[in-house]
C-alpha positions, 0 to 999 in steps of 0.5 A: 500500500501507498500509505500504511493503513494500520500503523498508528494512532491518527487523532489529534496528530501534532501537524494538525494542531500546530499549522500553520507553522513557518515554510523554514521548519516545515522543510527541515523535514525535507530532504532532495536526494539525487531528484527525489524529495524524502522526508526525514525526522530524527528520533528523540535521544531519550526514545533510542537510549531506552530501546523503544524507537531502535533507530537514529531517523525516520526516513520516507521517499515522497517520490517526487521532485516537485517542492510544492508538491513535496510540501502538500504531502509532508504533513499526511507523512508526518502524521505517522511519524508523530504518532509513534514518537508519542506512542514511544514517549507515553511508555517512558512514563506509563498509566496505571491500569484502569477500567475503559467505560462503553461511553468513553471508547465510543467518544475515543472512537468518534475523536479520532474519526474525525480527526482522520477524515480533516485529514484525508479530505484535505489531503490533495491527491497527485499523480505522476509517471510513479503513482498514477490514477489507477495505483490509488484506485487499486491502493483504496479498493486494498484498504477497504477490502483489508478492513471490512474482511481482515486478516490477522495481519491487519487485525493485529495492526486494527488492533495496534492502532487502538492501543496508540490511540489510548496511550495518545490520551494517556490511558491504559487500559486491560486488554482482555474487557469487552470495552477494549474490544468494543474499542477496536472493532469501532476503529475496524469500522473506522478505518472502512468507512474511511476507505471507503470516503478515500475511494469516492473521493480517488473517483471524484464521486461526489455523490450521497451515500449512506455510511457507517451511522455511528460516525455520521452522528454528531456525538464527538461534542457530547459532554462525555468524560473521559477519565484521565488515567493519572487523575491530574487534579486542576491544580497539578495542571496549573503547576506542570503549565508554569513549569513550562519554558513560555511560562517562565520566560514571560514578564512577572506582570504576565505571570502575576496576570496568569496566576490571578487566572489561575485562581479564578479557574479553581474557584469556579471548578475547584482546584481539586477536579481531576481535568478529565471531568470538566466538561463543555457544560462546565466551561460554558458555565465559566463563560457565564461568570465572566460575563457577569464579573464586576471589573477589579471585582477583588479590589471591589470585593474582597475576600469574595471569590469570583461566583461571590463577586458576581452576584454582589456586583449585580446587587449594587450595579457594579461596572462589569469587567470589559469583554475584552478582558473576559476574553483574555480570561477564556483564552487563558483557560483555553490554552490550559485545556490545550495543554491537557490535550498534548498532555494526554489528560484530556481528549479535547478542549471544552472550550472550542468555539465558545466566546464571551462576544464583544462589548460594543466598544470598537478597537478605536473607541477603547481609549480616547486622546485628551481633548485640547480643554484636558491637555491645558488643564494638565499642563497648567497644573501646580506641577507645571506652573508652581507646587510645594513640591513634587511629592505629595504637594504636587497638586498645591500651588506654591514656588517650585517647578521641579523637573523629575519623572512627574514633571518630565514622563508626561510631557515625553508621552506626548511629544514621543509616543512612547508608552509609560514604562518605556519612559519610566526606565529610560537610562541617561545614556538612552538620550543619545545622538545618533546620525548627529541627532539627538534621540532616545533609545527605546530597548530591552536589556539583557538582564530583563529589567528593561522591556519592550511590548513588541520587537517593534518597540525597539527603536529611537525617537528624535527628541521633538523640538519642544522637549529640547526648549523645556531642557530634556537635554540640559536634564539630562547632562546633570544627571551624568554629571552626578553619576546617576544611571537611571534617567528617572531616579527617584521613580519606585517599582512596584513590589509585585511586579518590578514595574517602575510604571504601575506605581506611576500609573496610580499617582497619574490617576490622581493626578488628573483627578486633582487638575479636573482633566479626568473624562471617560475613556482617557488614562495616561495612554491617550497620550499616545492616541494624541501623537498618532493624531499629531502625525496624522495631521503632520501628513506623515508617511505610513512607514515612518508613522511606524517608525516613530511609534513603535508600531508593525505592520506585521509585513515581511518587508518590515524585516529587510534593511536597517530602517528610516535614518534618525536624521529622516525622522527628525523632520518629522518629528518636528511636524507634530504639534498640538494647537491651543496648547501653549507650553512657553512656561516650561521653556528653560531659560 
């Protein structure tokens, strides 16, 4: 046979779940020896050592030299090949034994149906001098005749690709139960209805036939268990998903984000749940709280959990969380059931095709820029015109202007884009020249307390004009002349986080609430909704818009060449400007 019909599981392949991934890996797995593509996979060393994969490589000939060609048939190889790399790893660390109920073997049995047959009718027949027509005709007529009459040959592989099918989902299961043999005989049926879909379609014979009815059923979303055989536990889960290297190279506001998930999700099914019993009802449930949360319900709420929360917010019409937050809250949960999946602790995600909706809110409208009336009453503040001081008397008139991180972060927003941290961990020797420009430097360093949000992020800014007549540079050289590194000395971290900008962030809310400039939909973000507007109205070019802001494209082309000169930037920069706003004051004599 062309394809080997009974050598292993198919359901939930690994090339399935993770395309598209980049052409680059893809061809790895590809190698042109003399005019034919082969595809080659090294098995793991950990796999060999132990005897259960006794060889260095997989190694299959596609029998073509076409490149395309080779790349439309990779994936349907390849499907073979992940499954007994799995199969292998599942014996390096086997389950307990446990009984296969006559529910669970159908619901494995309609899994992997459909998971096969995505793949066999995306599979894209081709033909040349080697395999013409009449080799897949005769090739399909073998597999269906193989399986609606087998002979202990194909029985015997039937019944292989069932054990792989069970060690896939991490189950073992005893061989001599009805239920096992209920199993085998649903993949015997399977694999003919298969065959026989395979031949309609080598025939190009679109027309209605009657199949197997048990795999016509919709019974792949029924809500039916399938016990985990190690019985991991929601919170055993969470613990194994940080251990992850993703988790652990994420930002600590990420994780302390993630970790606030975390408890959520085991207040809602309670951290003790074995993962194999959440089903879709559950999930749908959990999709009903977030909908129903008030918005920073454990500030609001304390000592609540969340389904307590909920129902006290209601009570007291509480704002309720964004959906674009809800969102992120199923999507976190999504990943985690994903990672149950690949796990084998689970034979499907519960949350597929489930969704909190939209709030009404368009991207555009999530925040808004400071109007003219908001920009002057933030600069025309005691802070910028005369304080006590720029600690807790910022907000009472009296003799000093005092150009530290409160004066200086704001006034940089509006005249750079830059997003708060960004600003917030600015180093002196980040206001440089480059190309005989004055800019600053937007980087992450390598030890991790400098960051950027995006690898569009790093880049420079040409120091606007404005900032240059309100003494950015002259600040910054008395820095230097004091030995500081930091631009922003006296700028704190927050403890949980080690972000300089959550604590600013909270003195900025008040500080527009003691000016009179605080308006729905405006937070110290709308500066940069304000910059974009200025270059809108400065007429400037799509690619250098980008480049001043730190925003991508999401093109390739973005990837080619070294960028727009400081000097080119410089110009443009110089086009931003906000009318009505008059900022001589701050001018440094």
């Amino acid at each position: 046979m062309r394809d080997n019909e009974f050598s292993g599981y198919l359901g939930t392949p690994d090339w399935y779940t993770k395309l598209p991934e980049p052409m680059a890996k893809r061809d790895a797995r590809l190698q042109l020896v003399g005019s034919t593509y082969w595809v080659r996979v090294k098995v793991p060393e950990p796999l060999r050592r132990a005897g259960l994969i006794k060889k260095r490589e997989f190694r299959k000939s596609l029998r073509t030299g076409d490149l395309s060609v080779a790349r439309r048939l990779l994936p349907y190889e390849i499907i073979e090949i992940d499954a007994e790399i799995a199969a292998a790893k599942q014996r390096l660390d086997p389950a307990p034994i446990k009984a296969l109920t006559h529910p669970e073997a159908e619901y494995l049995a309609r899994v992997w149906f459909r998971e096969r047959d995505l793949a066999r009718s995306g599979r894209k027949l081709v033909y040349d001098e080697n395999w013409t027509f009449h080799d897949e005709i005769a090739d399909r007529e073998d597999a269906e005749a193989g399986y609606a009459n087998p002979d202990p040959q194909v029985q015997a592989g039937i019944r292989d690709t069932t054990i792989r099918l069970l060690e896939r989902h991490g189950i073992a299961v005893d061989f001599e139960t009805p239920e096992f043999r209920h199993l085998v005989e649903l993949v015997r049926r399977g694999g003919l209805e298969q065959a026989r879909r395979g031949l309609r379609q080598a025939r190009s014979d679109f027309t209605h036939r009657d199949g197997d009815t048990f795999f016509a059923e919709a019974g792949v979303d029924a809500p039916i268990r399938v016990t985990s055989a190690k019985g991991v536990t929601l919170r055993a889960l969470i613990a194994q998903h940080r251990a992850e290297p993703a988790w652990q190279k994420m930002s600590p506001k990420s994780k302390l984000k993630g970790a606030a998930q975390a408890r959520l999700f085991e207040q809602v099914f309670g951290g003790d749940l074995d993962v194999s019993q959440i089903r879709r009802s559950d999930a749908a449930e959990l999709v009903s709280l977030l909908v129903r949360l008030p918005a920073s319900a454990t500030k609001r709420f304390p000592g609540l959990t969340a389904p307590q929360a909920a129902d006290a917010g209601a009570k007291v019409g509480a704002p309720l969380m964004t959906r674009l937050t809800a969102s992120s809250y199923l999507s976190a949960f999504s990943t985690l059931m994903e990672f149950a999946v690949t796990r084998g602790v689970r034979a499907d995600n519960p949350t597929t095709g489930l969704s909190v909706g939209v709030d009404g809110v368009a991207a555009k409208d999530r925040r808004h820029p400071f109007s003219k009336e908001q920009l002057i009453k933030i600069f025309t503040a005691p802070l910028y015109t005369g304080c006590l001081n720029d600690e807790a008397g910022y907000a009472r008139v009296g003799p000093q202007i005092v150009r530290r991180g409160r004066f200086w972060v704001p006034l940089m927003s509006l005249f750079t884009g830059m997003r708060m941290n960004e600003i917030c961990q600015l180093l002196v020797r980040d206001v440089a020249q480059l190309d005989g420009v004055d800019v600053i430097i937007v980087a992450a360093d390598d030890a991790g307390v400098k960051r950027v949000k995006s690898a569009a992020g790093e880049r420079f800014v040409p120091i606007h004009p404005e900032l240059k007549r309100c003494g950015l540079l002259q600040y910054r050289d008395a820095l230097a002349a004091r030995g500081e590194k930091r631009l922003f000395p006296e700028l704190t971290a927050a403890r949980a986080s080690g972000y300089l900008s959550d604590n600013f962030s909270k003195w900025f809310a008040n500080f527009l609430r003691s000016c009179g400039a605080t308006q729905q939909r405006t937070s110290f973000h709308s500066f940069r909704h304000n910059y974009r507007d200025a270059l809108r109205e400065g007429n400037i070019s799509a690619e250098r818009v980008r480049a001043l802001g730190g925003w991508s494209s999401g093109r390739t082309e973005d990837d080619y060449g070294s960028g727009l000169r400081a000097s080119t930037l410089a110009r443009e920069i110089e086009k931003v400007g906000y009318e009505g706003l008059d900022l001589s004051h701050l001018h440094h004599a």
